[in-house]
FIZARO-22374 format. One record per residue (C-alpha): chain; x negated, y, z negated; residue in three letters; residue number from 1. Coordinates in steps of 0.02 Angstrom, whole numbers. Example, Ala and Ser with C-alpha at 12.3 -4.5 7.8 and 13.67 -1.06 7.14 Angstrom:
   chain        X        Y        Z   resn   resi
       A     -615     -225     -390    Ala      1
       A     -684      -53     -357    Ser      2
//
This chain:
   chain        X        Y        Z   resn   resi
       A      848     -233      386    Unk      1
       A      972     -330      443    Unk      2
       A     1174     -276      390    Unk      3
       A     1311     -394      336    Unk      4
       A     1471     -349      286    Unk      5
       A     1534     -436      137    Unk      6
       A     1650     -552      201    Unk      7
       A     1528     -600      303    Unk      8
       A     1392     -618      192    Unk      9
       A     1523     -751       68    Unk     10
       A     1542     -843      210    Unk     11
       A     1381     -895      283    Unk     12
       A     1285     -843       99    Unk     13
       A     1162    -1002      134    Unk     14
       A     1122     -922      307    Unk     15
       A     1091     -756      240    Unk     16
       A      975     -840       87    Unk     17
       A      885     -932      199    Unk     18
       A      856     -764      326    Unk     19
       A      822     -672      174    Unk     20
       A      674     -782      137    Unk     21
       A      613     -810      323    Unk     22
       A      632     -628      406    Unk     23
       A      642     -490      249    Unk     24
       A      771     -409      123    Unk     25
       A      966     -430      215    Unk     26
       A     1074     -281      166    Unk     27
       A     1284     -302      124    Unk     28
       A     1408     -170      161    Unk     29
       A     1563     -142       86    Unk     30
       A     1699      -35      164    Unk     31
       A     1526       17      272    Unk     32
       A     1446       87      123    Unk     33
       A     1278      -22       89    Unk     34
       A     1319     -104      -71    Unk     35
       A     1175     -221     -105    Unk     36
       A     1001     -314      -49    Unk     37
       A      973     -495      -35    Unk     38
       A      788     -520      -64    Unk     39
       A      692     -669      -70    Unk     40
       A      646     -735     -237    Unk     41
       A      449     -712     -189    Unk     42
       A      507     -534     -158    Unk     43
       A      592     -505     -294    Unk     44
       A      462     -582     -428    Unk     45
       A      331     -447     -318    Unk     46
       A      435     -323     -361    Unk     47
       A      455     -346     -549    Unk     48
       A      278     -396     -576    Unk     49
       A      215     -300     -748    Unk     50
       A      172     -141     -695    Unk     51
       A       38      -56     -847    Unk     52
       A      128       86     -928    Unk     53
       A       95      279     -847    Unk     54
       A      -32      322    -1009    Unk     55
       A     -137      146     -966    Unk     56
       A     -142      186     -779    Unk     57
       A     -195      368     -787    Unk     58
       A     -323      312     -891    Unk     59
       A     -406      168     -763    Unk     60
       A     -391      328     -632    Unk     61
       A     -547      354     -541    Unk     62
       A     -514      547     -587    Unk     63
       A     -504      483     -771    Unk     64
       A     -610      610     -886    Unk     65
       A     -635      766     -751    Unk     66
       A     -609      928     -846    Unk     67
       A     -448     1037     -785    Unk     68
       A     -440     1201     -776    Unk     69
       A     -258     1232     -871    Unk     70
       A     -274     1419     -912    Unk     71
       A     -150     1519     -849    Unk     72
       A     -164     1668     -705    Unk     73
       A     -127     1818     -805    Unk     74
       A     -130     1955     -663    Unk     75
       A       51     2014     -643    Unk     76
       A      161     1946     -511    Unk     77
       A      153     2029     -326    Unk     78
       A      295     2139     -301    Unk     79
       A      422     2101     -153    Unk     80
       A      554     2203      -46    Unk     81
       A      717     2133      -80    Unk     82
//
């Protein structure tokens, strides 16, 4: 990813939109701390496409209805030299 400092990206913010969109996110420093990501609007939209909630998505899990074994070991913990 490609770094821009911020007064660079304000002044060529048309180049770094249009790099954003050709080549991948473009990342802004400020005082040399990354600050923020440029992404392309197709990139963005992929990353806030509607994701199902945790509940509906363990549920469409292949592993969906195996039984679990959830009872507890109840031999007594191994004793250790300090």
């Amino acid at each position: 990813m490609r770094q821009w400092q911020l007064q660079q990206a304000k002044a060529g913010l048309s180049k770094l939109v249009k790099l954003a969109a050709r080549e991948g996110p473009q990342e802004i420093t400020l005082h040399g701390q990354p600050a923020a990501v440029i992404v392309s609007r197709a990139e963005y939209e992929r990353m806030r496409s509607a994701r199902p909630p945790l509940a509906e998505f363990l549920r469409a899990s292949p592993l969906a209805g195996m039984e679990l074994d959830l009872e507890r070991d109840a031999s007594p913990p191994r004793d250790i030299d300090l």
